[in-house]
C-alpha positions in Angstrom: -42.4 7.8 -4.5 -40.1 10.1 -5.8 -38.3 13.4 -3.8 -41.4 16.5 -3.7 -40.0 19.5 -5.2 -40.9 21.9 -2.0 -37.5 22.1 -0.9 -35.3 18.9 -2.5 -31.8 21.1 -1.8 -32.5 21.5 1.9 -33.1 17.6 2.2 -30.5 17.0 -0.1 -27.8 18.6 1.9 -29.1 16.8 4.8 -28.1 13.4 3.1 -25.3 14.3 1.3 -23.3 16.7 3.4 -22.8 13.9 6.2 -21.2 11.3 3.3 -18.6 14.3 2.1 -15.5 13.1 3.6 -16.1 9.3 2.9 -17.0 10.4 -0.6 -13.9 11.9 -0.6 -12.0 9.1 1.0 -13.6 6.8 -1.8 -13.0 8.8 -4.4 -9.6 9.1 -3.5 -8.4 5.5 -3.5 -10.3 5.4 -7.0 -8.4 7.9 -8.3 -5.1 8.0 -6.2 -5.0 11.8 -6.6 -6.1 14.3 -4.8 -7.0 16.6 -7.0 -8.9 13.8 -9.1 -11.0 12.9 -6.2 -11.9 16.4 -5.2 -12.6 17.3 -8.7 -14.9 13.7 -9.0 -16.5 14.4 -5.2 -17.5 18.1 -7.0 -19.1 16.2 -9.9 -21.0 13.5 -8.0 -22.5 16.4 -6.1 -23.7 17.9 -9.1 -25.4 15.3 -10.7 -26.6 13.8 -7.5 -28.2 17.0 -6.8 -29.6 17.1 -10.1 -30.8 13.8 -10.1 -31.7 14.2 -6.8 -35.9 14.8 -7.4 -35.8 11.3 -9.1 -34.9 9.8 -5.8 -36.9 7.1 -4.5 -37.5 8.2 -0.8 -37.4 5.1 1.5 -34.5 3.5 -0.6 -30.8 3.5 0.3 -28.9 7.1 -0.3 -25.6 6.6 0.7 -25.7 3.6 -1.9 -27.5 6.1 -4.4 -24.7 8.5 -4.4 -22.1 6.0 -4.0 -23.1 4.5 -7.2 -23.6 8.3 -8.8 -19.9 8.6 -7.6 -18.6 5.2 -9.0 -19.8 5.9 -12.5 -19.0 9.4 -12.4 -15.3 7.7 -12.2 -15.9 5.0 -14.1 -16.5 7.7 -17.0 -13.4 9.7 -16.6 -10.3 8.9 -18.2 -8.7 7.8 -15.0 -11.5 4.8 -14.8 -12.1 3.7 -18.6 -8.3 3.2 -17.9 -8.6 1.3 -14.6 -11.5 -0.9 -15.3 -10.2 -4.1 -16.4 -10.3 -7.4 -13.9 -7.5 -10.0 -13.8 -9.5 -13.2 -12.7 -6.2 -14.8 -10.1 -6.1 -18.5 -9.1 -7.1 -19.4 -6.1 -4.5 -19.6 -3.0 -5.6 -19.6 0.9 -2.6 -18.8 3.4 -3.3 -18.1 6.5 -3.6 -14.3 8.2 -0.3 -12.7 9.5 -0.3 -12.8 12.8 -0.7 -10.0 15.2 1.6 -8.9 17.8 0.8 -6.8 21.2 1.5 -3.5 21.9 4.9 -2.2 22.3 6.8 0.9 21.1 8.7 -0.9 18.4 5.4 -2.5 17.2 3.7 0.3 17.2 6.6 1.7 15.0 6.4 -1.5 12.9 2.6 -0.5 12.6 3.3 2.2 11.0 5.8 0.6 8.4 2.9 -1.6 8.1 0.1 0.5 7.3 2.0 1.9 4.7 2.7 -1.6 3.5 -1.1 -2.6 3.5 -2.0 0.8 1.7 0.3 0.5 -1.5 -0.8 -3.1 -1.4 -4.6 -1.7 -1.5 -3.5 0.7 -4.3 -2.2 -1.6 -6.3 -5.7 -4.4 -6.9 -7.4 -3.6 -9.9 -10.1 -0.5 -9.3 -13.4 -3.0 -9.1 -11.4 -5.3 -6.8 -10.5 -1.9 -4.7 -13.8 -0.2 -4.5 -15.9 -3.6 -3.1 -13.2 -4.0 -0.8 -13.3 -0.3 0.2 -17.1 0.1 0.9 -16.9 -3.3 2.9 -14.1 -2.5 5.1 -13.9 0.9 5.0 -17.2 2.3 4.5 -19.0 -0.8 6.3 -21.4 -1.2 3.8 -23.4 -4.3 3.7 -22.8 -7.0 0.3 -26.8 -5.5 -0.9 -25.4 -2.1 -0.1 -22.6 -2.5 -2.1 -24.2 -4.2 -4.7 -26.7 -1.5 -5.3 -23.9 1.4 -5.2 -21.5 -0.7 -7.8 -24.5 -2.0 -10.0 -23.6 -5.7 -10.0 -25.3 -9.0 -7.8 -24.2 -9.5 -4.8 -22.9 -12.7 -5.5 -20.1 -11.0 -8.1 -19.8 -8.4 -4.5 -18.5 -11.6 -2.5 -16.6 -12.6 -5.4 -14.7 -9.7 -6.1 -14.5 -9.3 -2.1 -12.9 -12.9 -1.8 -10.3 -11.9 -5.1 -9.3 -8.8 -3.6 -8.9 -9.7 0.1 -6.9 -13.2 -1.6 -4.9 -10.7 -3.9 -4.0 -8.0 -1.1 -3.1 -10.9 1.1 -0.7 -12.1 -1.7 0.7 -8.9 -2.6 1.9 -8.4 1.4 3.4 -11.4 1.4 5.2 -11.2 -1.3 6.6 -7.6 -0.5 7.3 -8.8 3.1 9.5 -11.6 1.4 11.5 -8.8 -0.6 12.3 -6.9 2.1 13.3 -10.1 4.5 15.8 -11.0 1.6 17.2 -7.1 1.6 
């Protein structure tokens, strides 16, 4: 069953307007611009709204306009460019451990999460985006499946690469700054 036409804006806004900022969020690491993202956020509006009476009631809208969001970028310049997937070998390390609380790891945090976020910045865009709505956004593998368009199978795949890859990549820029 399909959206009624009585008043589709009015119960539009009250599905989409809650999902603006991680929209925004998403759209953001996608596009690692600002100005991108708020400009593809703009356009996923649109043509969710638009689209909006052909939306089956009863079935998933954040993954809906997720989806909307992820071709919209997909289509621009900025995604034709970053769509490609580098298939990596296989290498399990263990996590990096976690130290408690004090101000100088706290400070080392910090140094950290900017570590972890250039790391994130760097995987290939499909890579990025499943590892996104999983960790970030807390979407479920079908969820995610739905608002990327692939089986949830490639989801887990691309979830494994990336988390293997990001792992990797820390590593590896931890090493270059222990030899500075």
């Amino acid at each position: 069953m399909c959206v009624s036409t009585e008043r589709p804006s009015a119960m539009f806004e009250e599905l989409a307007l809650p999902l603006a900022a991680r929209l925004y969020n998403f759209a953001h690491w996608l596009t690692q611009n600002r100005d991108e993202a708020e400009d593809l956020v703009q356009e996923t509006y649109a043509k969710a709204l638009k689209g909006f009476p052909s939306f089956e009631l009863g079935t998933n809208f954040k993954a809906w306009i997720f989806r909307i969001l992820r071709n919209t970028f997909l289509n621009s310049r900025t995604g034709l460019k970053a769509a490609t997937v580098p298939l990596d070998l296989e290498n399990e390390d263990p996590a990096l451990p976690v130290e408690q609380e004090t101000p100088e790891t706290i400070l080392l945090s910090r140094d950290s999460r900017e570590l972890l976020q250039s790391a994130i910045e760097e995987l290939p865009v499909p890579y990025r985006e499943v590892l996104l709505l999983c960790e970030v956004e807390e979407m479920s593998y079908q969820e995610i499946a739905g608002a990327v368009g692939i089986p949830i199978g490639t989801v887990m795949s691309r979830l494994s690469r990336a988390r293997r890859q990001l792992r990797q990549t820390v590593e590896s820029k931890l090493q270059r700054r222990s030899v500075q």
